[in-house]
C-alpha positions, 0 to 999 in steps of 0.5 A, a space after each residue: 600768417 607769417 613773417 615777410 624775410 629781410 631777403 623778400 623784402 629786398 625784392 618785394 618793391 621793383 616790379 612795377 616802379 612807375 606805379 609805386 612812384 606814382 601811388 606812394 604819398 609824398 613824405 610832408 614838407 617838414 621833415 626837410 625843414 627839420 633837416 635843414 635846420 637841425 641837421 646839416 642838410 644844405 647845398 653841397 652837404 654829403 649825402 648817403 641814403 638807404 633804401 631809396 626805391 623809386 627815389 620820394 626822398 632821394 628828390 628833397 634831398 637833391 633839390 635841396 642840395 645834398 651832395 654828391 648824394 649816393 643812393 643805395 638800392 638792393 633791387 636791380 630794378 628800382 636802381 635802374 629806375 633811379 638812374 633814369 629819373 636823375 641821371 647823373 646828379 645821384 649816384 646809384 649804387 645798386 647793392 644791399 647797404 650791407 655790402 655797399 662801399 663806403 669810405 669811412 668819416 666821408 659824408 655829412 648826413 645819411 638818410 633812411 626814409 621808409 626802409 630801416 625796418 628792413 635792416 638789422 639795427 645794430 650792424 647797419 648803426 655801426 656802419 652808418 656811424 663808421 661813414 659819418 664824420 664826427 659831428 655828421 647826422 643820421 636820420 631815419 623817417 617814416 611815412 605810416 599807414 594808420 594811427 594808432 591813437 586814432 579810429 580808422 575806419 578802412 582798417 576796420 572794414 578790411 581787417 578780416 579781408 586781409 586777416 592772413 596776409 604775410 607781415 612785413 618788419 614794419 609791424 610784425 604780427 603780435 608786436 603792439 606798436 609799428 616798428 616806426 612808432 615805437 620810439 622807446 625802441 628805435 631811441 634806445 636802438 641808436 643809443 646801444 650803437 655808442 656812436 650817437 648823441 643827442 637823439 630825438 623823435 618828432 611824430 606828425 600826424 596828417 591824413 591822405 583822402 584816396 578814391 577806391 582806385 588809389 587805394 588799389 594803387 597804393 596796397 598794391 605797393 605793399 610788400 604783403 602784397 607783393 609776394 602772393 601770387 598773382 591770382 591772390 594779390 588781385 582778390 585781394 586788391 578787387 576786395 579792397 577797391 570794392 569795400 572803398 567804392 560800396 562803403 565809403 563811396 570812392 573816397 577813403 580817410 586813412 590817417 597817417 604818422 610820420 616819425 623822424 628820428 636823429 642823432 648826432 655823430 660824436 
């Protein structure tokens, strides 16, 4: 077992990005209703977001109104992806966030859903706090798979099968809590940064019901699963479809959390 790199990770999700656009679950509707009503997001609002992949977020935000939107995405195809389904209503800026331009008190909202785990928190806060105007929001979600304050019982049917796959920074390996749920330290991340205020944490919980298909599809967008060989990720995915379709009949319950974290630029 070992620990997937930031560099892997840049790298892990644009392979085949119709299926992972395709098996990825939507993110719940309330999160846009909390951006609207709390953070600014409305028509015209300037818009940046981190990590886009195939573009689930980057779609609410635009139909929203959000913009101009920019969409940074490290992965060359996924950012080609991106152009094609929005043409020229987001601009794709294909570079690490690191390394993106961005003009300083520039925009209204920026955005992370499902990627900021992959990023060194305090040199990306700082720059996301340099791009807000004061009073500009930043806001960071997650769509988790497993909850765990709740029995899962495909997590327990799988764990010995995937007992040595590569972890991703979204739950280390020995670390009690997924990164996206451990709002002590995503709270206490923001407020280290000394550009934010009035930073909080909202956790839905819901669940999603998948055929042994799906549960395929989706696993198969995972990042540990990416980066194995060919002939490994396939026994892999075969042994997942064959536990959903011999012990849970084709129809599997995965309970999921959805965190959402903002705050406010002074």
């Amino acid at each position: 077992m070992r620990d997937l790199s930031v560099k892997e990770g840049r790298r892990a999700f644009g392979a085949d990005p119709e299926n992972y656009d395709a098996a990825r679950p939507d993110y719940p509707a309330w999160i846009f209703e909390r951006l609207r009503a709390r953070c600014g997001l409305r028509q015209g609002a300037r818009t940046f977001e981190i990590g886009p992949g195939t573009g689930l977020a980057t779609a609410r935000l635009r139909d929203a109104g959000a913009g101009p939107l920019v969409a940074i995405e490290p992965d060359p195809r996924l950012a080609n992806f991106l152009r094609r389904r929005f043409g020229d209503t987001v601009e794709v800026v294909n570079a690490t966030f690191e390394d993106a331009p961005l003009a300083p008190a520039a925009f209204d909202l920026g955005v992370a859903a499902t990627s900021f785990h992959w990023m060194d928190q305090q040199a990306a806060l700082a720059k996301i706090a340099k791009a807000l105007r004061r009073g500009g929001w930043w806001v960071a979600f997650w769509n988790v798979y497993g909850d765990p304050d709740r029995e899962d019982a495909f997590h327990d049917a799988t764990r010995e099968l995937l007992r040595d796959q590569p972890k991703s920074p979204s739950h280390y390996a020995g670390v009690p809590l997924p990164f996206a749920l451990d709002a002590g330290a995503r709270l206490a991340d923001i407020r280290a940064a000394g550009a934010f205020e009035d930073a909080q944490v909202e956790i839905g919980r819901w669940s999603i019901t998948l055929s042994a298909q799906q549960v395929r599809a989706l696993y198969s967008t995972f990042s540990q699963f990416a980066v194995l060989e060919a002939a490994e990720r396939e026994r892999l995915l075969d042994g997942l479809e064959t536990i959903a379709e011999r012990e849970f009949a084709g129809r599997v319950v995965r309970n999921m959390c959805t965190p959402l974290y903002t705050a406010r630029r002074r």
